[in-house]
C-alpha positions in Angstrom: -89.9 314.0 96.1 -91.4 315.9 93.2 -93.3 318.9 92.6 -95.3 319.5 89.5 -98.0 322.2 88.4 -101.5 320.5 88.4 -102.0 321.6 84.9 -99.1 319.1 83.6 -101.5 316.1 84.1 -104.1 315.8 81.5 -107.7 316.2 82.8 -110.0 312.9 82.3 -113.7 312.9 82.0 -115.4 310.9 84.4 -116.9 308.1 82.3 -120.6 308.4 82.5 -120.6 311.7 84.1 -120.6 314.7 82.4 -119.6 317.9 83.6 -117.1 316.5 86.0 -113.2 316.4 84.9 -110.7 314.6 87.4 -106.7 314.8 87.4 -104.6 312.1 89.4 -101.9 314.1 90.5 -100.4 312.0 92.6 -100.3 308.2 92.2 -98.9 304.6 93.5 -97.0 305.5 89.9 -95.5 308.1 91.5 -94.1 306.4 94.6 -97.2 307.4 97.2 -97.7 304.3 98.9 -101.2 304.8 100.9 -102.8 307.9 99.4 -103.9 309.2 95.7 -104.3 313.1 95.3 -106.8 313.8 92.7 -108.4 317.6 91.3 -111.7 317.5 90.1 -113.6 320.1 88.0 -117.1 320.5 88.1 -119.0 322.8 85.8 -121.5 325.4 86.7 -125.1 322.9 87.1 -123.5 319.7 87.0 -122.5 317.4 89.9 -120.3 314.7 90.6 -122.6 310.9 91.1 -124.8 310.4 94.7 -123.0 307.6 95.8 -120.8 305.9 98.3 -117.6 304.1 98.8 -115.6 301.8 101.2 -113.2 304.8 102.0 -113.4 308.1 103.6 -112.1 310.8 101.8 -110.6 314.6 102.4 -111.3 317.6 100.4 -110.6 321.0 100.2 -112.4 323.5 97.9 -109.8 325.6 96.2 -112.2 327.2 94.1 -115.7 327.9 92.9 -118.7 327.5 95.4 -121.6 324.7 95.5 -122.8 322.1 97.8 -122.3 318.8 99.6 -125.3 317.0 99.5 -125.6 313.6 101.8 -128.4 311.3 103.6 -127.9 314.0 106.6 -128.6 317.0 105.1 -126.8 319.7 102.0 -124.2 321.6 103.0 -122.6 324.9 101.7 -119.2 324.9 100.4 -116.8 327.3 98.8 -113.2 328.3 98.1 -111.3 327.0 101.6 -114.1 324.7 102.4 -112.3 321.5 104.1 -114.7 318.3 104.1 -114.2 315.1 106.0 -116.7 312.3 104.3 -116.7 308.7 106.6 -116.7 305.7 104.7 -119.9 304.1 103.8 -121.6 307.5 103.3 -123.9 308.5 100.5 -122.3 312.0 99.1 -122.3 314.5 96.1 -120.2 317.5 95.2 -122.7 319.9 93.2 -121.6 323.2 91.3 -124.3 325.3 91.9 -122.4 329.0 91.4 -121.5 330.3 88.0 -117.5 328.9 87.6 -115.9 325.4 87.9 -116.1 324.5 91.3 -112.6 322.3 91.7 -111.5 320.7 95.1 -108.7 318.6 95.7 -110.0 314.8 96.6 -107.4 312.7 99.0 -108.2 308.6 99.1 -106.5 305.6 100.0 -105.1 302.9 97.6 -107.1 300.6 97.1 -105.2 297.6 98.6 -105.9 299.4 102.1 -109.4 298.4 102.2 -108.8 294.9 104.2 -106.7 297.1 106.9 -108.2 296.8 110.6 -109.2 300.5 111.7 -107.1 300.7 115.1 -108.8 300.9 118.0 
């Protein structure tokens, strides 16, 4: 077990992105076995790529306010905002207030991907 301040890990850009910062504040490094925690920062009129990705994801919007745009529509978000995104489905995290809009962002590792969904 271990606590730590998200501020201890050093923010990264996200290579071909700018605007967008992510931490990895919790790693297979640090003993998690199935799941990475990560913080992104986005600044005000950027937004994170259009894409998808083998994996759903959780987030929760701990500050900021902006938009989750997907095939299916765009949807508001804010500070307490909690968004479930399937796998397979074409998403983007856009800051569209006037602060960073930063959400924590829960994935699996990636060795899960060949694990059977039970039925």
């Amino acid at each position: 077990m271990f606590i730590k301040n998200y501020r201890e890990v050093e923010a990264q850009e996200v290579e071909g992105v700018p605007g967008v910062t992510v931490r990895w504040v919790i790693t297979e490094d640090d003993g998690a076995p199935h799941f990475a925690m990560r913080i992104f920062e986005v600044q005000p009129g950027y937004a994170t790529p259009y894409h998808p990705h083998w994996f759903e994801h959780e987030a929760f919007v701990l500050a900021g306010e902006g938009k989750l745009r997907s095939e299916t529509g765009e949807y508001p978000l804010r500070a307490g905002s909690v968004v479930f995104i399937p796998g397979d489905e074409v998403h983007q995290f856009v800051n569209t207030g006037d602060e960073v809009l930063r959400f924590i962002c829960l994935i699996p590792h990636d060795w899960l991907k060949d694990v059977k969904k039970a039925s």
